[in-house]
N, C-alpha and C positions, 0 to 999 in steps of 0.2 A: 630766601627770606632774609633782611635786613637785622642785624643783630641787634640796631635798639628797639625796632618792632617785636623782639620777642621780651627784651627788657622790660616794653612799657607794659607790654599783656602780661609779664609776672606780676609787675607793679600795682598795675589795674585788682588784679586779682585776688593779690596779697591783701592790699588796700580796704578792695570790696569787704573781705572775709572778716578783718578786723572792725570794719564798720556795721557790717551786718551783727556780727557779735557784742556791739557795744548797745546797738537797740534793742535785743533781747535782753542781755542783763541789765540794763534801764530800767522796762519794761517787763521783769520778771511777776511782778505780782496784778498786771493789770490785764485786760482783756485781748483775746486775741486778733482782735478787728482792730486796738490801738498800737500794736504789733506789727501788724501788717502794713496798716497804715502808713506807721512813721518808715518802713523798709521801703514801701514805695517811693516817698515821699526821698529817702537818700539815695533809691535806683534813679530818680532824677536826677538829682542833683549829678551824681556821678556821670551820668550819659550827658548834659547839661555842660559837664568840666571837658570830658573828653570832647567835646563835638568842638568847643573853643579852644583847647590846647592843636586839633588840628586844624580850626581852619586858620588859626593865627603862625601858627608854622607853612602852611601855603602859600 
């Protein structure tokens, strides 16, 4: 395995976990459906980044 491929999966991962925590403490006093929601809504986004950081590096 390529060593900035494991770079980028930490990055990715580091990244995800700081953003997934930043929607919860946003969203600490409001419902769990607007929680989910907006976590979905940055699971996109993130898949959305990644899919154009590789196809513009091919």
């Amino acid at each position: 395995m390529d060593r900035t491929t494991i770079l980028w999966a930490l990055v990715a991962f580091f990244g995800a976990s700081v953003g997934f925590r930043a929607v919860q403490q946003a969203t600490s006093g409001s419902p769990v459906l607007v929680t989910v929601g907006l976590e979905i809504v940055l699971l996109a986004v993130i898949v959305v980044a990644i899919v154009a950081i590789v196809r513009r590096q091919s």
